[in-house]
C-alpha positions in Angstrom: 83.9 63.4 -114.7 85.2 65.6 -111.5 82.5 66.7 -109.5 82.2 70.6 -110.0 83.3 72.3 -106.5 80.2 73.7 -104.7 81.4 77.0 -103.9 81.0 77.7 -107.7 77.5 76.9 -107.9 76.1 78.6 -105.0 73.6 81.7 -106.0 73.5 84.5 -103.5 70.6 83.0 -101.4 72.7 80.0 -100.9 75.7 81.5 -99.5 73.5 83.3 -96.8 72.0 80.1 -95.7 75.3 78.4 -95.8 76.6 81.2 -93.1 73.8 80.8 -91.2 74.2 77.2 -90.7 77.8 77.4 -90.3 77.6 79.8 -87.6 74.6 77.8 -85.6 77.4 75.4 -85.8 79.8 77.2 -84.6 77.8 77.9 -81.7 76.5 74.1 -81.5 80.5 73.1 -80.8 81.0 76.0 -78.3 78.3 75.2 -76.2 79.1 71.5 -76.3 82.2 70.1 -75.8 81.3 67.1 -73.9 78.4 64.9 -74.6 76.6 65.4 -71.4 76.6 69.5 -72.8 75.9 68.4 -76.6 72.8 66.4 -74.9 71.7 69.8 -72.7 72.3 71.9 -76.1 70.2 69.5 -78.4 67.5 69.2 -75.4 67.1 73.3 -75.4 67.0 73.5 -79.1 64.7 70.7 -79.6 62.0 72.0 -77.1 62.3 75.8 -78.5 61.3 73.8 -81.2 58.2 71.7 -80.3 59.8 68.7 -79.3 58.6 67.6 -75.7 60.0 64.3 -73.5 58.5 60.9 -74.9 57.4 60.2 -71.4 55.3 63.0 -70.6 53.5 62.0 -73.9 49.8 60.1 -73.4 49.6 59.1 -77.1 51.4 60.3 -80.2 50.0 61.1 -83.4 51.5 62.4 -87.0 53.0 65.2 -86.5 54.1 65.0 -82.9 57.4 65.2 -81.9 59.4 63.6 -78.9 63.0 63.5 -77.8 64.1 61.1 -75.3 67.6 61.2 -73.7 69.6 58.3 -71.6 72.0 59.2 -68.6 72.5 62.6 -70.1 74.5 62.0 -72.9 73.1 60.1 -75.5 69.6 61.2 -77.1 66.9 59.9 -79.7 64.5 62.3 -81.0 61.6 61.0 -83.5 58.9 63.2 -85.9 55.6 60.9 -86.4 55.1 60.5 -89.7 51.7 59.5 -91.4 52.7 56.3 -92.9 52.7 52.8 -90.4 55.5 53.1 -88.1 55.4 49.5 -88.8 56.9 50.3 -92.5 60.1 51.6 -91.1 61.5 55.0 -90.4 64.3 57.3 -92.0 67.0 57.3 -89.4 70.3 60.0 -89.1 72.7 58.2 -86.4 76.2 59.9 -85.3 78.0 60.7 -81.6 78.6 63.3 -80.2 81.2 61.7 -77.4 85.3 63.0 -79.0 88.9 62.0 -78.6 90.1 63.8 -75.0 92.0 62.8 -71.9 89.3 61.8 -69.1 90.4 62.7 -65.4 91.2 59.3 -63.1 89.3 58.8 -60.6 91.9 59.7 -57.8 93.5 62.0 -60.0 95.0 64.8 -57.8 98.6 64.7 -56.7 101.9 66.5 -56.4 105.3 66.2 -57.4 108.7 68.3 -56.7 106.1 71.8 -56.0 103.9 71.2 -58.8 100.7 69.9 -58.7 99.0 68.0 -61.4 95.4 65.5 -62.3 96.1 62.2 -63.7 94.2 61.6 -66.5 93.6 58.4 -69.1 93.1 59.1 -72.5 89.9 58.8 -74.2 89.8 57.8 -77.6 92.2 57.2 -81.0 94.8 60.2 -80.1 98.3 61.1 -81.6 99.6 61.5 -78.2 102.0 64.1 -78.5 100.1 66.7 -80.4 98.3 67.0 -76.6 101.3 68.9 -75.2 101.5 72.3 -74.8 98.3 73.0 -76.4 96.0 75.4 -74.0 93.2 72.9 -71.9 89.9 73.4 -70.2 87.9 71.3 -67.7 84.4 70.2 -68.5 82.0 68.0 -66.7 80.3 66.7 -63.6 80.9 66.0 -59.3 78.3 64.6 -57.6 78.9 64.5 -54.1 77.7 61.3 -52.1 74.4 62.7 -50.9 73.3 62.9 -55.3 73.9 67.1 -55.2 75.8 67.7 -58.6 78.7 70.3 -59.6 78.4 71.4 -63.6 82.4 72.1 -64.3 83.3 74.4 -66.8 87.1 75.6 -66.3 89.3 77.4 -69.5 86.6 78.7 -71.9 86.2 82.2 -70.3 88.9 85.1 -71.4 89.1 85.1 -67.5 89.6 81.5 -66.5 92.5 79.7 -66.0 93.8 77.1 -68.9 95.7 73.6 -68.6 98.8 72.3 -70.0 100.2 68.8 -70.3 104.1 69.8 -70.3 106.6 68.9 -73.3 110.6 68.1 -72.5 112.0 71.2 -74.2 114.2 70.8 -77.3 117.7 71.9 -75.5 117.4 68.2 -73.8 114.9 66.3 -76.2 117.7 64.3 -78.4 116.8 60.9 -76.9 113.5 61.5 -77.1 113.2 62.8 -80.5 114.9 59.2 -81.4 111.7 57.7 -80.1 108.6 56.5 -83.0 106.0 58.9 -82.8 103.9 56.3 -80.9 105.9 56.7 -78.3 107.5 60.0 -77.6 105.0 60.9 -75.5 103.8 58.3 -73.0 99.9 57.8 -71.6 101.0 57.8 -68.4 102.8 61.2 -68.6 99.5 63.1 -70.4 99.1 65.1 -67.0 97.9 68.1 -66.6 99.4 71.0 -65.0 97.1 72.9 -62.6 99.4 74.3 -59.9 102.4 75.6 -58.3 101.4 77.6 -55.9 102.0 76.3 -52.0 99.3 76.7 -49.4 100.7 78.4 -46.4 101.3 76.3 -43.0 101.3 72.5 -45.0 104.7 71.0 -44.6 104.1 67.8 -47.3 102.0 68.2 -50.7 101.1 71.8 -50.2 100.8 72.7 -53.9 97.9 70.0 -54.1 96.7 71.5 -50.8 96.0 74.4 -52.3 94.3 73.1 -55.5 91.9 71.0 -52.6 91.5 74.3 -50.5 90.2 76.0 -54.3 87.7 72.9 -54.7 86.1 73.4 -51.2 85.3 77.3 -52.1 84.7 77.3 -55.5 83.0 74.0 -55.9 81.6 73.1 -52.0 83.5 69.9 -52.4 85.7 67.5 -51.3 89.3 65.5 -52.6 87.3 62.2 -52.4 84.4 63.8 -54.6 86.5 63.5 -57.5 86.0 59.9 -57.0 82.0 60.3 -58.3 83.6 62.9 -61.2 83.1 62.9 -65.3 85.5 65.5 -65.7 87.3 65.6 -69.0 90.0 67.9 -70.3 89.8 69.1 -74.1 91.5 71.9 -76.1 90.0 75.2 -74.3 88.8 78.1 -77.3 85.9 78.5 -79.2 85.5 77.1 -82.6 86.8 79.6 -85.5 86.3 80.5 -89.1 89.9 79.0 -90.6 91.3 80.1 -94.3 91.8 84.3 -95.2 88.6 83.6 -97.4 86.9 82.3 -94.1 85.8 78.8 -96.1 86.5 76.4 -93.5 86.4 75.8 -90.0 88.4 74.5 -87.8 87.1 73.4 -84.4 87.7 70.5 -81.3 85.2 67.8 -81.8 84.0 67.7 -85.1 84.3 64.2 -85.8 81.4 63.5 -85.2 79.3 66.6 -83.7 79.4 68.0 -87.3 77.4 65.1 -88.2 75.2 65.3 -85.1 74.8 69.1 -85.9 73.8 68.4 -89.6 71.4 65.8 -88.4 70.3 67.4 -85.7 69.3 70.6 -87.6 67.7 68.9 -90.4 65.5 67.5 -88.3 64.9 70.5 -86.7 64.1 71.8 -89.4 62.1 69.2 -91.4 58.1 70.3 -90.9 56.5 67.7 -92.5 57.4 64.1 -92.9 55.8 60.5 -94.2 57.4 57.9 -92.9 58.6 58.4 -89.5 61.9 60.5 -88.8 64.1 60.0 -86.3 67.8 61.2 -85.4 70.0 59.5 -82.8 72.9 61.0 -81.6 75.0 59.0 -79.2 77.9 58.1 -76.4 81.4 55.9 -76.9 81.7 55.5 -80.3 85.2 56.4 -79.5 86.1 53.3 -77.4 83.7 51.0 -79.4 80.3 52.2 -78.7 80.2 49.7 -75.5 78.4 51.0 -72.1 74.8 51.6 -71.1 75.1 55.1 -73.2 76.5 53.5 -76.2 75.1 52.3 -79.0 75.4 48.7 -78.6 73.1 49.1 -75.6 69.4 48.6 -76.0 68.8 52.4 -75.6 67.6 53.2 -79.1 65.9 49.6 -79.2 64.4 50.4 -76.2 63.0 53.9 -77.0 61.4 52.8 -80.0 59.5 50.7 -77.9 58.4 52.9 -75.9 57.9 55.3 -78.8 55.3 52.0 -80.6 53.6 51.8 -76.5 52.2 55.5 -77.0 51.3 55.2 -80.5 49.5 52.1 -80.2 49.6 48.8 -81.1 52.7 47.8 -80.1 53.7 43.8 -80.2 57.4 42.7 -80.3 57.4 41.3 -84.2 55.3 45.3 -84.8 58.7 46.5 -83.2 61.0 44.3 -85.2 59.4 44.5 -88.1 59.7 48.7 -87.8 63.8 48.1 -86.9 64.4 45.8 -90.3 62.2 48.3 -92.4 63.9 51.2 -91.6 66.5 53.3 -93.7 69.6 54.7 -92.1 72.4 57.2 -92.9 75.3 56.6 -90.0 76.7 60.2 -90.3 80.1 59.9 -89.3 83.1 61.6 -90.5 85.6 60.8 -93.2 88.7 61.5 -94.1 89.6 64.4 -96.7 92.3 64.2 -99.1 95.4 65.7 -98.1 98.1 66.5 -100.6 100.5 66.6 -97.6 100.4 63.1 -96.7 99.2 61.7 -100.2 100.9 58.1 -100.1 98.0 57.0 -97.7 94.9 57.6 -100.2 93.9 56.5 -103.4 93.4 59.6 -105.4 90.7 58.6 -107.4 88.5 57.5 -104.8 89.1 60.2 -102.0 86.6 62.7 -100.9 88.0 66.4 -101.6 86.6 69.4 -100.1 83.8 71.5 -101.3 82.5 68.2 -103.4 79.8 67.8 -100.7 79.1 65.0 -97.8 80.8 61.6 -98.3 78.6 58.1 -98.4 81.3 55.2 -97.9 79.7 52.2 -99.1 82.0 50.4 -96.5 84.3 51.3 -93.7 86.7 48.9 -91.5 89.9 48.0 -92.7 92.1 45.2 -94.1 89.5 43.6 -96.4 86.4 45.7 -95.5 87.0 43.9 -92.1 84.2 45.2 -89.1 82.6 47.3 -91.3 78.6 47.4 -92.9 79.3 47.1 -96.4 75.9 48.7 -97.6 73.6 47.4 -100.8 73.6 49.0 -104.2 69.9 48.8 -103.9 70.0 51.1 -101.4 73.1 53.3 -102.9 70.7 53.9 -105.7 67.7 55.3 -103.9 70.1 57.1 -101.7 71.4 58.4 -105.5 68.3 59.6 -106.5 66.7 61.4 -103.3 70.2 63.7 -103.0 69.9 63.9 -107.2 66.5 64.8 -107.4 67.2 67.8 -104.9 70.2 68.9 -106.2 72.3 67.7 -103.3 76.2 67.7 -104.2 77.9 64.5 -102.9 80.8 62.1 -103.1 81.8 58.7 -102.9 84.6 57.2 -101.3 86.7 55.1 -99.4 88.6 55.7 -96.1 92.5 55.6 -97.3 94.3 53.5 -99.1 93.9 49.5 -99.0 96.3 48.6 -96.2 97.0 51.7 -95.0 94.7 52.0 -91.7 91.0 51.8 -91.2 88.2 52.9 -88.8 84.9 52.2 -87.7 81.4 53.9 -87.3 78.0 52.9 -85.8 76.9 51.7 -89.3 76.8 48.0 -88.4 74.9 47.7 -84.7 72.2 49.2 -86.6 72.6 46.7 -89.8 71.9 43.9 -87.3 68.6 44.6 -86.9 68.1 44.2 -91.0 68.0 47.6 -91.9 69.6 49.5 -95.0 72.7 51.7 -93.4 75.2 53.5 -95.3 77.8 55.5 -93.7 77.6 59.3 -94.6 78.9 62.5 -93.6 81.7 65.0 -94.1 85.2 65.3 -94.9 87.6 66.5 -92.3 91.2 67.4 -91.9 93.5 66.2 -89.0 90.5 63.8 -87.9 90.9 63.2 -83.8 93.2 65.7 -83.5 93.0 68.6 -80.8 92.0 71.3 -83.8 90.4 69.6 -87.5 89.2 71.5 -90.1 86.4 71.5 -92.4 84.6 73.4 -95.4 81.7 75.5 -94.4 80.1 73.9 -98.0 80.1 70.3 -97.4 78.8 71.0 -93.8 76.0 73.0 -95.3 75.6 70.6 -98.2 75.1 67.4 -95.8 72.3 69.8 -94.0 71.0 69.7 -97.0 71.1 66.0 -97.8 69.9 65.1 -94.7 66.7 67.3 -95.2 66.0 65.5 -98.4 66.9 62.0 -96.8 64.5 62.5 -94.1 62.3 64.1 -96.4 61.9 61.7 -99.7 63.5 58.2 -98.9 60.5 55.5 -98.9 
């Protein structure tokens, strides 16, 4: 039987809570648009909270709570529970790095007046829906002496804005003859940042001036953009989408909507048995490789560190903790859209307003590089949400054959450990601008709650 659509069961009460949630997350995805910001946002909300930094801890008891963060951009934060941490803990995992074009590292240059950065793009993108779309500038310089620039260009009413050019339809017929793959190349996803000459330069003068700007507004130097994290995403806040104002359409929600769920449930969560925990983490994008992603020994690492101050720890205590423990990998999936409906199986689609998503497996092509999660552990999962009246769906990412994608799901699997893939259903996934319902974002805030909450 169709899942009744959550709008129409919401009481009054509800519906306030659902704003609120939806417009702390609104704010969540304005203040962070980079992970390096999304770990400085989750840092300030965690301590206004009672969180405090795992290493300035002496010894941790049930009820503490401790955050630790790696290289500014991937985070772990933990809620002692009273249960033995050796029995495992209930774990919310999602990124918070998004599909953008990153700066290169010698990225300035100029041709025929105009000057331009070089960038490499970041991610799964559809290329060409990167042109004309207005740009900001978000990241870090750090000069050679350690000193460090925060960048923030585009998001201000009175800043500038970025544009990676398009060839204009007068002249396009060739390239409109081009697959879609193709018709705009990596290499010409440049951004525009000047046109202006610097007076007295005879060569380059457009870039001059874009290196004289950097030297006053920034104190630094051409070659400093060597040391740079500077990436370029759509510039604007994120907005309240539909003319009833139901959805949400924002840069980066796969996966900060997840992280923001998680993140706010356990926020939110006073009281807990077994141990919470909610990890929230760099380069899932690109295969979550690097010292910041999550096939590094960060989390391993920090649970660790987290069994070292509450005592006890031996290395089979901290495995045994790793294979005990429950986890929901709240990623994004993919909403049915009747526009492109060839690609998905109807009947097991997620649809909006029906509440988060739990794929029992992702990957593609036979289930292939996916964690294809236990029924055992579907049922449980079943009747924590059921017995608090959490609204959710089941599904599958697109039809058999038809593409496939990945999450964190199986690094964690490795160590033993019940993971299920679970979050929300978006529109136009990786795209500059997706879209989502305000109910199933509220609904998985709920579901996490009870996750953390209940699940033994």
């Amino acid at each position: 039987m169709e899942k009744e659509n959550l709008w129409l069961t919401y009481e009054a009460e509800q519906l306030e809570g659902l704003e609120k949630v939806c417009k702390d997350y609104r704010d969540f995805l304005d203040a962070g648009k980079t992970e390096r910001e999304c770990v400085s946002e989750i840092i300030r909300q965690a301590e206004a909270r009672g969180y405090r930094n795992l290493y300035a801890a002496e010894r941790l008891v049930p009820g503490d709570k401790v955050y630790v963060s790696w290289m500014e951009k991937s985070i772990a934060l933990f809620h002692i529970g009273t249960d033995n941490l050796e029995d495992g803990m209930n774990i919310l995992g999602a990124h918070i790095d998004s599909p953008r074009l990153d700066l290169k590292q010698n990225p300035l240059y100029e041709e025929s007046g105009l000057a331009y950065f070089d960038t490499h793009y970041y991610g799964g993108i559809k290329k060409y829906q990167w042109v004309t779309v207005p740009l900001a500038i978000h990241g870090v310089i750090v000069r050679k002496d350690g000193t460090k620039e925060v960048v923030s260009i585009g998001e201000k009413d009175t800043d500038p804005i970025f544009a990676v050019t398009d060839l204009l339809v007068h002249l396009s017929s060739k390239q409109l003859e081009k697959k879609a793959s193709v018709v705009v190349e990596g290499e010409n996803l440049d951004i525009l940042i000047g046109s202006r000459p610097l007076k007295g330069e005879e060569k380059d003068a457009a870039a001059a001036q874009i290196v004289k700007l950097l030297e006053e507004i920034y104190h630094i130097e051409k070659e400093d953009l060597m040391s740079a994290e500077l990436e370029v995403v759509p510039a604007g806040k994120a907005r309240e989408c539909g003319l009833d104002r139901s959805m949400i359409m924002a840069y980066g929600q796969d996966d900060r909507i997840c992280a923001y769920t998680s993140l706010a449930a356990m926020l939110d969560t006073e009281t807990v048995t077994r141990t919470a925990c909610c990890i929230l983490v760099d380069k899932e994008e690109i295969g979550s490789v690097g010292a910041t992603g999550m096939k590094s020994r960060f989390f391993e690492n920090a649970v660790a560190e987290l069994y070292d101050k509450v005592g006890g720890y031996t290395e089979l205590k901290l495995r045994r903790t790793l294979a005990h423990s429950t986890m929901i990998s709240s990623d994004v999936s993919a909403a049915y859209d009747p526009n492109y409906a060839d690609v998905y199986d109807k009947k097991s689609s997620c649809f909006f307003g029906k509440g988060p998503v739990f794929n029992k497996h992702t990957g593609s092509r036979g289930k292939g590089g996916s964690n294809d999660a236990n029924a055992e552990y579907i049922a449980k999962l079943r009747k924590v949400f059921g017995d608090n009246k959490v609204g959710f769906q089941m599904a599958e990412l697109g039809r058999i054959d038809a593409g496939g994608g990945g999450t964190i799901a199986f690094i964690l699997a490795e160590y033993g450990m019940e993971v299920i893939d679970g979050g929300v259903a978006i529109l136009c996934m990786h795209a500059p601008w997706e879209i989502a319902s305000k109910a199933d974002v509220y609904e998985a805030y709920r579901g996490y709650r009870a996750f953390l909450k209940d699940m033994k």
